[in-house]
C-alpha positions as CSV (number, residue, x, y, z in Angstrom):
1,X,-95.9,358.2,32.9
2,X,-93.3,355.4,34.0
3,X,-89.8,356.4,35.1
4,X,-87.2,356.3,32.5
5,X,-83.6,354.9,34.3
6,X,-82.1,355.6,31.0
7,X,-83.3,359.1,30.1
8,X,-81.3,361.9,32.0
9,X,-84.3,364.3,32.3
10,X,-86.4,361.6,34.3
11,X,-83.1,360.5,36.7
12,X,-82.8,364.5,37.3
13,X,-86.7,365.1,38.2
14,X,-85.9,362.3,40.5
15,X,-83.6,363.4,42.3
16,X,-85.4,366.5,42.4
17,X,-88.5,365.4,43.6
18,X,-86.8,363.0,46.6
19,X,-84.6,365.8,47.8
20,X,-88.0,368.4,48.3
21,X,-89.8,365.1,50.0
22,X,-87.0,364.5,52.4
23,X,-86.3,368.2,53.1
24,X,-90.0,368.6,53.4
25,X,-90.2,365.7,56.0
26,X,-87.2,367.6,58.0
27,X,-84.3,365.2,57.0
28,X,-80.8,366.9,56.1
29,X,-78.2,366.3,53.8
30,X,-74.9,364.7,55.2
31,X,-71.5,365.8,53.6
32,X,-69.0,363.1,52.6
33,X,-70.4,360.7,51.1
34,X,-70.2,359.2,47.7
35,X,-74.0,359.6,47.3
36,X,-76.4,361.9,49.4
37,X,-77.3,360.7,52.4
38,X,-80.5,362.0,54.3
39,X,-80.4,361.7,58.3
40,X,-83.3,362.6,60.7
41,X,-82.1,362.8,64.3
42,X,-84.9,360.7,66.5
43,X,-84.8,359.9,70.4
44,X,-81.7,359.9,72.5
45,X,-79.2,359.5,69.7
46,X,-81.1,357.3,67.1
47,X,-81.5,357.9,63.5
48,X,-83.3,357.0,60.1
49,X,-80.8,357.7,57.2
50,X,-81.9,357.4,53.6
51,X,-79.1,356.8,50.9
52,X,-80.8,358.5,48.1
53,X,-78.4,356.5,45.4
54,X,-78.3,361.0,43.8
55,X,-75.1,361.3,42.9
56,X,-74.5,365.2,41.4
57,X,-77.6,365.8,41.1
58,X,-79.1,362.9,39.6
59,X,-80.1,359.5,40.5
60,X,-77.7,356.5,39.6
61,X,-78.6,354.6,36.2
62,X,-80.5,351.6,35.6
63,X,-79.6,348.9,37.9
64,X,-76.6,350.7,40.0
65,X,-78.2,350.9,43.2
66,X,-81.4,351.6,44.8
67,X,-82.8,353.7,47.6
68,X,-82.1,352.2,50.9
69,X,-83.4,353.2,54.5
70,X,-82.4,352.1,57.7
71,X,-82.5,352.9,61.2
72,X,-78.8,353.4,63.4
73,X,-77.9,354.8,66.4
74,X,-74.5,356.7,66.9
75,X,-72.7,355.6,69.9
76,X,-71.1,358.0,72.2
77,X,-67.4,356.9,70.8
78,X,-68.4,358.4,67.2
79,X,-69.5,354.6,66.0
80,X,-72.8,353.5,64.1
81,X,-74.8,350.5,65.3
82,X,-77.6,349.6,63.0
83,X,-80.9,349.0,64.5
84,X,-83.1,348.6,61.6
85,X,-83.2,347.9,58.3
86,X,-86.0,347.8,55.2
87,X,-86.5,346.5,51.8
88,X,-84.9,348.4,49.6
89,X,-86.9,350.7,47.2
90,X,-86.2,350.1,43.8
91,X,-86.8,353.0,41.1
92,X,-89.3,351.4,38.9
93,X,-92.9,352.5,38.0
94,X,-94.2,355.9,37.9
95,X,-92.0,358.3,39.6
96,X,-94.4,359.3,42.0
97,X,-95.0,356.1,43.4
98,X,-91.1,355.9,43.4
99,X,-91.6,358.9,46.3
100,X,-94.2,357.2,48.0
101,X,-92.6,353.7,48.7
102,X,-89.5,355.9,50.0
103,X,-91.8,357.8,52.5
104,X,-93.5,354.6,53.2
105,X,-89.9,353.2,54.0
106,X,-88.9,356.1,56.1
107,X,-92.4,355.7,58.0
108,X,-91.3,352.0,58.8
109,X,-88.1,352.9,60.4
110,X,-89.3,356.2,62.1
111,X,-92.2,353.8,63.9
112,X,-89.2,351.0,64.5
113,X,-87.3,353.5,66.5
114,X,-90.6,354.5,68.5
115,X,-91.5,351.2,69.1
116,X,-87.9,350.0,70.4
117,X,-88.1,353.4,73.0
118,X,-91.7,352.8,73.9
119,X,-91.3,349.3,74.8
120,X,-88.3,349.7,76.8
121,X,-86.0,348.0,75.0
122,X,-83.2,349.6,76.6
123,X,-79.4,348.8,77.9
124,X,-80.4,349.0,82.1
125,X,-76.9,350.0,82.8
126,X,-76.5,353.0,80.7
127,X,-79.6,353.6,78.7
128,X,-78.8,353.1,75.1
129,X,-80.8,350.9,73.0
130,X,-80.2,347.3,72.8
131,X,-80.0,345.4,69.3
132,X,-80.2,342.2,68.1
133,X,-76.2,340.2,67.4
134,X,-76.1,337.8,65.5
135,X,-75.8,334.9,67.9
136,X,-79.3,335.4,69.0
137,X,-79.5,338.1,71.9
138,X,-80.1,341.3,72.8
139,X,-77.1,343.4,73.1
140,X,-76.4,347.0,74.2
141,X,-75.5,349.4,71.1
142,X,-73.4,350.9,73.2
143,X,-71.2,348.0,75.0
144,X,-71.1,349.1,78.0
145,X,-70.1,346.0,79.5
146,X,-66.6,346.5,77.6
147,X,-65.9,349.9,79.2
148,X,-65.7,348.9,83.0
């Protein structure tokens, strides 16, 4: 049966059925945020995030956000540098399939973040993992070339 944005019963078995998936696939809730937000810590200070768009239990209504999943890694200063980002999912269709192209999101950006480490792509100064700017070239996340 298709998901219902408009019926309360189908936005709350959402919401309940994305929260078991992402605790089942070891992510945890972060505090403080206007939505819930799903983290899972990766490799030397990476990590995926999923903002779920479940606000008090429920998810959003029709056409006030979607799930999104990205890839960031948190700087020794406390700061976020994005390292990856996918499609977003929007929460059309049958409810399960809403699940699945979440997990197939989170997938993406968990094999990103092993892919950047395996092939080295890597600040040589200090270790942290270099990122695309947006004048063309690789940069370290973690700017160590500021803090000399």
């Amino acid at each position: 049966m298709a998901y219902d944005p408009n019926s309360t019963a189908d936005r709350t078995s959402l919401a309940g059925s994305l929260h078991s998936m992402l605790s089942a696939a070891g992510f945890a809730r972060l505090e403080g945020h206007g939505e819930d937000v799903y983290q899972y810590k990766c490799i030397g200070g990476t990590e995926i995030l999923v903002y779920s768009s479940i606000v008090s239990g429920m998810v959003r209504g029709d056409g006030e956000d979607a799930i999104r999943v990205c890839a960031v890694y948190r700087r020794k200063d406390g700061g976020v540098k994005g390292l990856f980002k996918d499609t977003r999912v929007n929460r059309t269709g049958e409810e399960a399939k809403i699940v699945d192209r979440t997990k197939d999101r989170m997938r993406n950006a968990y094999t990103a973040v092993r892919d950047h480490w395996k092939a080295g792509k890597l600040c040589h100064r200090c270790n942290a993992p270099l990122f695309l700017a947006k004048s063309g070239n690789m940069v370290c996340a973690e700017t160590c070339w500021v803090k000399q």
